[in-house]
LUMFIGU-363941 format. One record per residue (C-alpha): residue in three letters; x, z, y. Coordinates in steps of 0.05 Angstrom, whole numbers, plus 5000, padded with zeros to 4 digits. Last residue first. Example, Ala and Ser with C-alpha at 12.3 -4.5 7.8 and 13.67 -1.06 7.14 Angstrom:
LUMFIGU-363941
Ser527351434979 Ala524651564910 
This chain:
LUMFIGU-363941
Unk307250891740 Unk308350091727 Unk308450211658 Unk301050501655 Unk299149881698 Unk301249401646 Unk297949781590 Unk291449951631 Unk291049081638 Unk292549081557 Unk286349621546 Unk281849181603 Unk283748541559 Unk282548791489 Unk285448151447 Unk290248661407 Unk296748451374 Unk301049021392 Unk303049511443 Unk308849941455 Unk308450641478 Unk309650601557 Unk316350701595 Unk320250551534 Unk327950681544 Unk332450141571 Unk336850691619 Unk337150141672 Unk332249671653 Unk326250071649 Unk321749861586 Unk315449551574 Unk315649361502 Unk310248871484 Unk309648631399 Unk306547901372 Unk308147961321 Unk311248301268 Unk318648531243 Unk318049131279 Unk324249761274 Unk324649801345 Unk332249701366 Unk334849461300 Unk328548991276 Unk327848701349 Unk334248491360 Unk335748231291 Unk328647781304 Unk331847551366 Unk339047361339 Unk335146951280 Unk330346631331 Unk336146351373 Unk340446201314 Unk347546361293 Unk347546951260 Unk353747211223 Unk353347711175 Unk357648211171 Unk353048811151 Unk352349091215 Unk350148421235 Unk355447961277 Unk351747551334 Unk352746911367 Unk353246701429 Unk359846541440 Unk359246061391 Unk353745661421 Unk346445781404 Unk344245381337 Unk336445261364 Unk330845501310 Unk326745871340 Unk322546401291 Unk323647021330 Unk321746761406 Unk323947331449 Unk319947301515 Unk322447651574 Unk318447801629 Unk320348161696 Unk315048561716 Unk310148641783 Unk308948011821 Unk307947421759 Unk305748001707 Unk300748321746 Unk297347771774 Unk296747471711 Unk293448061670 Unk288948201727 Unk286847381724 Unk286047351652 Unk289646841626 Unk293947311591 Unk288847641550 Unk284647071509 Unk289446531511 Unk296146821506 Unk294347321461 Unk290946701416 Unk296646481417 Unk302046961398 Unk296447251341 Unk297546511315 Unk304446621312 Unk308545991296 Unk312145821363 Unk314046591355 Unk313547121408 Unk316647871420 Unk314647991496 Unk319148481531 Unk316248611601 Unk322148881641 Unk321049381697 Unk322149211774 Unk328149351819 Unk330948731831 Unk337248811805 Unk335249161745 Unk330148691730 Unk336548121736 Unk340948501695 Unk335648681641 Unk333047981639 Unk339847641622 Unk341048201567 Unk334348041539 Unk334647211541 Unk328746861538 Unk327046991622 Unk320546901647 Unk316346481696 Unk309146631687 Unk306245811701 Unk300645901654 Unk302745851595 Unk310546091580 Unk316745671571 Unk322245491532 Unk326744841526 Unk330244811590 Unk329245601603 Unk333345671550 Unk338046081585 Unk336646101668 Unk339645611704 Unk334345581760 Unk335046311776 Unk329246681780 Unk326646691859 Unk318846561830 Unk319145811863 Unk318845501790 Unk326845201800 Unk327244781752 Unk333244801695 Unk332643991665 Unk331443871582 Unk324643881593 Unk321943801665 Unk316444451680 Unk311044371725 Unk307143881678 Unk303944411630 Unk305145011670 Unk297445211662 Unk295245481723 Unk300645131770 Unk299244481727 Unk291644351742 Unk289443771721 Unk294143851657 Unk297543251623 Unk303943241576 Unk301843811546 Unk307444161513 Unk306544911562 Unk298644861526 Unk301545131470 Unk301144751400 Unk293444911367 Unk291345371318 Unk290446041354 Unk289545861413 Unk281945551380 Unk276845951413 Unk280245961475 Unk280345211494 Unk285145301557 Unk282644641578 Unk287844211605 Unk286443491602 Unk285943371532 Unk282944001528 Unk276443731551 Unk274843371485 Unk274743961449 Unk268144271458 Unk264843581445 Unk268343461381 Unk265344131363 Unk258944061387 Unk259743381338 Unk260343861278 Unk254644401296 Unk249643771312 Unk252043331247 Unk252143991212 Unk244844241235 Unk241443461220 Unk245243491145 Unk241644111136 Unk234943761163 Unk235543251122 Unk238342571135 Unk235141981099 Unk236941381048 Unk244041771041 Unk248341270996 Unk251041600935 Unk258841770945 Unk263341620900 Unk266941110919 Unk267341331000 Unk261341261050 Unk261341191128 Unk255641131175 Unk251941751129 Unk250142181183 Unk255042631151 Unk261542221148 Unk259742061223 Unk259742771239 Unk266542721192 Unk269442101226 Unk268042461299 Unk271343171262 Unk278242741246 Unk278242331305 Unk277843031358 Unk282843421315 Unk288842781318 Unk286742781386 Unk287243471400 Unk294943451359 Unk297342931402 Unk293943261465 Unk297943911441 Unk304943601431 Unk306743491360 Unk312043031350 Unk316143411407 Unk322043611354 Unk323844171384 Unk325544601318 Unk320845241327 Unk314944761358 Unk315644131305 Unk316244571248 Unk309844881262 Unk306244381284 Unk307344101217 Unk303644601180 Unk297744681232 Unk297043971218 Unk294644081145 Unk288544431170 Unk285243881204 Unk287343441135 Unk284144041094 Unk278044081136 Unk276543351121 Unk277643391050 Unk273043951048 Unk267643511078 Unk268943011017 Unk268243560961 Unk261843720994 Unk258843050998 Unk261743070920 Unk256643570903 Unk251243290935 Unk251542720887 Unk248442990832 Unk248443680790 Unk241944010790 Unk240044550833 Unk239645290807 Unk233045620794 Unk233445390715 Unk240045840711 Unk237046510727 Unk235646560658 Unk242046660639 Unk241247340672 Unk248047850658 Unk251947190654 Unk248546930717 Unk249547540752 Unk257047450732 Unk257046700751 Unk254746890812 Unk259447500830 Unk265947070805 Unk267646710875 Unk265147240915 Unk269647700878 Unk274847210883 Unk274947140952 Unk274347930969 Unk280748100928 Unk284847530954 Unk282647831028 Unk284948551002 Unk292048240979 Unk293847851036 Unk291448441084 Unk296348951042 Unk302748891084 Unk299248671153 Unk297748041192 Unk298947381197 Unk298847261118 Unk290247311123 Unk290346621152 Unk294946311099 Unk290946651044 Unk284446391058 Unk287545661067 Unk290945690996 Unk285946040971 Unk281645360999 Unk286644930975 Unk286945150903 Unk279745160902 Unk277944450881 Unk283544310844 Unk283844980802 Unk276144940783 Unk279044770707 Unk284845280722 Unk279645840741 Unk274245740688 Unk279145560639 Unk282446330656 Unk275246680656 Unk273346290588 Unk280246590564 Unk277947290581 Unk270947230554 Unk274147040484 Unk279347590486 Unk274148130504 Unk269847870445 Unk269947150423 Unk274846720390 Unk271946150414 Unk275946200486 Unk282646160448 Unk281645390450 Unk280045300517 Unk286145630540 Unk290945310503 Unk287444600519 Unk287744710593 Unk294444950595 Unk296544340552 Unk291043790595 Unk296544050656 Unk293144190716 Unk288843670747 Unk288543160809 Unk284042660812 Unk284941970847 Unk283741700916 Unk276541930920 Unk276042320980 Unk277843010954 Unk283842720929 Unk286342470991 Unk285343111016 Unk288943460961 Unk295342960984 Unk294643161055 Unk294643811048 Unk300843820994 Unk304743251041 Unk304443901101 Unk305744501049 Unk312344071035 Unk312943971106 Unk312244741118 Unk316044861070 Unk322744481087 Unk321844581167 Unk322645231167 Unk318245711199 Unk313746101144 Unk318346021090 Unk324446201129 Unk321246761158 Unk318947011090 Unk325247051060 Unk329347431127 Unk323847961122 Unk325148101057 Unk331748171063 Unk330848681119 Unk324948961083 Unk327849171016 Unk328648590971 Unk326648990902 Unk321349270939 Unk317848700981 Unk318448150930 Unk315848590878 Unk310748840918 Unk308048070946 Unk308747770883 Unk304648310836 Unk298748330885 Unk298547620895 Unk298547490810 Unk293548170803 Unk289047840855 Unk286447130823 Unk286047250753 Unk284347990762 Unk278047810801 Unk276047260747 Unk277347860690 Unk273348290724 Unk267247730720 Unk267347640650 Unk268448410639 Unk262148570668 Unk259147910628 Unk262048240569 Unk257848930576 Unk251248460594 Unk251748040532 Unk253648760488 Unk247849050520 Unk242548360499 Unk244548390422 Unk239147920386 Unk238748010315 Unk239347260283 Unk244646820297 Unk249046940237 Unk254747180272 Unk250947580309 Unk246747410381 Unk248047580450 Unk255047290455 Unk252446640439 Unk247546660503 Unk254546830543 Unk258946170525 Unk251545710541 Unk251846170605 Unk259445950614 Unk258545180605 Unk252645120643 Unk256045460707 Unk262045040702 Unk257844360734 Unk259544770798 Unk266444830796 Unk269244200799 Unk265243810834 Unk265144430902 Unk259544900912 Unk262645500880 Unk268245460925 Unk263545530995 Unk261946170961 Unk269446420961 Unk270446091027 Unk265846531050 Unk267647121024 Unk275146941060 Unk272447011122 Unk268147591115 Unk275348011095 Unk279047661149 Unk273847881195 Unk273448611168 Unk281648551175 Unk281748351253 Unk275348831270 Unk278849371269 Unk286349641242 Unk291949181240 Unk295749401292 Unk292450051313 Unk285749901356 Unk286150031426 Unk278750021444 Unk277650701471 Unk282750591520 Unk278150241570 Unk273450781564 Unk266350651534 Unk259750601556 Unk261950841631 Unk256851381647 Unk252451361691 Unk251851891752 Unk247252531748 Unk252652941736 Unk250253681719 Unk253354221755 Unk256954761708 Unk253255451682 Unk256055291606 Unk258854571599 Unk254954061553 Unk258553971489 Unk265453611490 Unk266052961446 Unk272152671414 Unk274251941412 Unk279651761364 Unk284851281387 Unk290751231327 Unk297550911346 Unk303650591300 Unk311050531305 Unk314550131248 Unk315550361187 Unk321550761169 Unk326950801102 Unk329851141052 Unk328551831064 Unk321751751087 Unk319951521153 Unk313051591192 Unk313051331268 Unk307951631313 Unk302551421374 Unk295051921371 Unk290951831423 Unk284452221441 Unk279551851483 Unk274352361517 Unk266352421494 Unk263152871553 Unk256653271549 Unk254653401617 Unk255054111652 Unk261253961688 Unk268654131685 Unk269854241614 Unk276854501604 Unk282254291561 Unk287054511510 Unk291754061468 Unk292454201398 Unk297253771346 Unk295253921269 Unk299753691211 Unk297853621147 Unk302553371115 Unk309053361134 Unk311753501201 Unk320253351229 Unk324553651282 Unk329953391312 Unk337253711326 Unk342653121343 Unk347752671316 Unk342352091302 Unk344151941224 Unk346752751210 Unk340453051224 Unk340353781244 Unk335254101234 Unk327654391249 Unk321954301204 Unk316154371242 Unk309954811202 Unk303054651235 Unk300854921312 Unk303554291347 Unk302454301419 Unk300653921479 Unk301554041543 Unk298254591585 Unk290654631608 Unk287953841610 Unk282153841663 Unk276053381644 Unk270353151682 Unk275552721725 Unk279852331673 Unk281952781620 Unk285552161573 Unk287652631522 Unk295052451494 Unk298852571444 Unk306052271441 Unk309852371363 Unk317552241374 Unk320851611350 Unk327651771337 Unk334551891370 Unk338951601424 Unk334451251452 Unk329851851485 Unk327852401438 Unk321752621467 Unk320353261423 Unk312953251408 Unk314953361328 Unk317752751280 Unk312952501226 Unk313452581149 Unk313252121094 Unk314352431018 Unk307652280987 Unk301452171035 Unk301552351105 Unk294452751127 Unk294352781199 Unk289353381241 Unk288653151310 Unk285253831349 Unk282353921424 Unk282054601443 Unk275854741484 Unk276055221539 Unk268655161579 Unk266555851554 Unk271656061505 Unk275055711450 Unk271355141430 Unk273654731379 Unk274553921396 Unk275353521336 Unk280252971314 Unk282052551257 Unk288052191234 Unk291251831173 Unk298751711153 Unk301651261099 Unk301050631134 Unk301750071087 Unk308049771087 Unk309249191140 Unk312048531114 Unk307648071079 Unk308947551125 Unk311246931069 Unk307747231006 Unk302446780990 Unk306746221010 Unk311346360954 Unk305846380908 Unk304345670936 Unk310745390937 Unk311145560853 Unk304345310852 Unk306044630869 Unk312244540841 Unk308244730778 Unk303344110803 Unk308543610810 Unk312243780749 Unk306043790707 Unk303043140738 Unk296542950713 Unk293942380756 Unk287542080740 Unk286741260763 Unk281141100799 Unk276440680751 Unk277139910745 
């Protein structure tokens, strides 16, 4: 008997209706409509003026160097780091047009800049070495309806050798520590995200039910060379439809995210907005559903039965694909991509879950990058059918990759259900549960590859070649690399994807870690001097034994009290930036030492889901009511600093709460976060 063939409108419209959603879930941030660059001009001798010239697009502006304190806005800081080869001359200045008046929203005089706008600070060379200086840029652009959150620009500018100064003979420092601070969302975050999700877009082309598609649409583009009557060979109009072939793949995948995510965003505005996409991305309703969905496109990859779209959709589209033309190539685009739908809707899926942690448009541009490496080689093929004869031949390969992929896809399924399990408590999930559900999964697949175990499709592997040799090696590494964190290892490479180490039930080393050093459900007293009955201290708590408070009014009595600055850390059980911050920059003795003796942290989690008690609860300026621990937090943190992303570190003084230090975000430069915490300790 044959495995039986599902096709299940309902359940597979349910299906992509959770999966557009999904698309969309922390799409939050606008793009930034302001730009920078600097130059240093040299005004006499060794005066230089150092310029940052900002184009803002449309109707943005910025606010002028005014320092505005809390009771108005954001103003622009700029800031030279002179060190000691460089003397700053004066503060800094704007030499564009400042509107000045009188704004009715803060009660007070500010001044505003539109585009361009040039700040100046001058400086003198005090040596005869050329000397390249970090220039920073930190602003907030509004327009009239609305602002984006704060944002920061580090340019480095270079100073010709000084005139009649004494060389330095001394090395210079490759880099300052500065140089690195990346705005959020700028760097090497995106570019990876961008790489990433090529990859999966050539790993796609390998799977069942893509693959054996490449005949089908060469066969499509040889007809398209000749006439009606098959005679006079037409190779430009071939090559001019295989261009649009291969647009139209792009548009079938990005134009649907692209039109999602802006409509969502605009007609909700971004309080509403931001309210719908934390639900999908921390309740527990879709991230079960997204859970089963893994699991059941795993089972499917290993043989269980087949999943496909509805044979109606199919059977439309196929048939409007003989009609040739622009129409034609378009429809043979649109079978292409719901034929291949079961194969790749997991891995868009994946690629688009990863790139959702970060800014407005990153959802869109890594969409954009997985389907043009997904249509590329069926364009070149269309341009060269010839090509085709290079190209393996079908066979059982092909469903050794469909199996791997089911692999990944139950590994990645977890990260679902740890989600719900961290922001409602559940304890399901606890990191050495979740390791050891990791460590079986890639043993079975090693084994998977040496060919040990086989599933009903699979053609048995008389030999291992040497690719199969490098996986086996690269996969069981892997298993290897893991093992240890069952007792503790900080396992930096993969923060990002696994519970925090604070629900391990084990750790050889608890004061590093606070694994074991905290009782659940019981206030302990961590021998810092915070009190012991601290709020939601029973529930919460921080890696690596940093005691903190979770409450911000609770915080800001006791930092007050004891004289030291609050750290404001804005956290969510299902940040992956969160993670791998705490991994790969808090654990870093400077950064530890610093915040244990020197601040008073405060974590705000903004996805919890605990129901506080009445008292607790807070009343919007629109009336609403908000009853939850993460709801309260993420209010907080929209109203006082216009963010909605994570992670985000306010150090602030406790008395008048204003910002000692421009804010930082996610950023895994350790010597820039160190210079962040000493900055606000000044």
């Amino acid at each position: 008997m044959g495995k039986p063939n599902y096709t299940i409108s309902f359940i597979m419209k349910k299906f992509l209706f959770l999966l557009t959603l999904l698309l969309a879930v922390p799409a939050l941030a606008q793009q930034q409509p302001v730009s920078w660059k600097a130059e240093a001009v040299q005004v006499e001798g060794n005066i230089y003026e150092i310029r940052a010239t900002g184009t803002i697009l449309g109707n943005w502006h910025i606010y002028d160097l005014t320092d505005y304190g809390s009771s108005g806005p954001n103003g622009t800081v700029f800031t030279v780091e002179a060190g000691d080869k460089v003397k700053l001359l004066g503060d800094p200045y704007i030499v564009s047009e400042v509107h000045k008046g009188f704004d009715d929203v803060f009660g007070i005089e500010i001044g505003t800049c539109d585009s361009p706008v040039v700040i100046c600070q001058r400086v003198e060379l005090l040596q005869g070495n050329e000397v390249t200086v970090p220039v920073t840029v930190e602003w907030q652009a509004c327009n009239d309806e609305n602002c984006i959150p704060p944002d920061e620009c580090t340019m480095m500018v270079t100073l010709p050798a000084g005139e009649g100064l004494p060389v330095v003979s001394a090395t210079e420092p490759a880099a300052e520590d500065s140089a690195n601070d990346q705005a959020p969302g700028e760097g090497k975050s995106i570019w990876g995200l961008i790489l990433e999700a090529i990859a999966w877009g050539f790993v796609a082309l390998l799977t069942p039910c893509v693959f054996p598609m490449i005949p089908m649409t060469v066969s499509f583009f040889l007809k398209q060379n000749q006439t009606a009557e098959g005679e006079e060979q037409k190779p430009g109009r071939g090559k001019w439809l295989a261009a649009a072939f291969g647009l139209s793949i792009v548009a079938l995948y990005t134009i649907p995210i692209a039109v999602i995510i802006l409509v969502t965003y605009f007609a909700g505005g971004a309080t509403v907005t931001a309210d719908i996409f934390n639900w999908l991305a921390t309740h527990w309703l879709p991230n079960i559903v997204f859970f089963l969905i893994f699991m059941l496109f795993a089972a499917s990859f290993f043989g269980a039965f087949e999943i496909t779209l509805p044979n109606s959709w199919l059977n439309k589209s196929d048939s409007k694909s003989n009609s040739g033309g622009l129409v034609g190539v378009f429809f043979v685009a649109l079978t292409l991509v719901l034929v291949s739908f079961s194969c790749t809707g997991p891995i868009v899926g994946s690629v688009l879950i990863k790139s959702t942690q970060g800014q407005f448009w990153e959802p869109i541009i890594t969409m954009l990058a997985f389907s043009i490496a997904f249509a590329l080689p069926f364009t070149i093929l269309a341009f060269a059918p010839s090509l085709m004869d290079k190209l393996p031949k079908s066979g059982g390969w092909l469903n050794s990759v469909k199996v791997v992929l089911g692999f990944i896809e139950v590994a990645l399924g977890f990260k679902f259900l740890s989600v719900a399990d961290q922001t409602y408590h559940w304890g399901l999930l606890d990191r050495e549960v979740y390791l050891a559900i990791w460590i079986v999964v890639f043993t079975l697949l090693g084994l998977y590859l040496l060919g040990k175990i086989r599933f009903e499709n699979d053609t048995p592997v008389e030999y291992l070649s040497v690719f199969r040799l490098i996986l086996v090696i690269i996969d069981f590494t892997f298993v290897v690399y893991m093992i240890p964190g069952m007792w503790g290892a900080p396992l930096k490479a993969l923060s990002g994807y696994l519970p925090p180490i604070t629900t391990q039930d084990f750790v050889l080393d608890p004061n590093q870690h606070g694994g074991t050093s905290y009782v659940v459900g019981q206030p302990q007293d961590d021998g810092s001097g915070l009190p012991a009955d601290r709020k939601y201290a029973d529930f919460l708590h921080l890696p690596y034994g940093i005691p903190a408070f979770f409450d911000y009014e609770e915080a800001r009595a006791y930092a007050a009290k004891v004289g030291k600055p609050v750290l404001l850390d804005f956290t969510g059980h299902g940040c992956v930036n969160c993670r791998e911050m705490e991994s790969r920059v808090w654990s870093d003795p400077r950064v530890l030492k610093l915040m244990k003796n020197d601040y008073v942290v405060c974590s705000l989690y903004g996805d919890d889901k605990k129901v506080l008690e009445p008292e607790d609860w807070v009343t919007t300026d629109e009336g609403k009511v908000l009853k939850s621990l993460g709801k309260i937090n993420s209010y907080f943190m929209m109203k006082r600093y216009h963010v909605n992303a994570q992670p985000y570190y306010v150090i602030l003084d406790p008395v008048t709460e204003k910002n000692k230090v421009p804010a930082r975000s996610y950023n895994l430069d350790v010597d820039a976060y160190v210079k962040f915490l000493e900055k606000g300790l000044e």
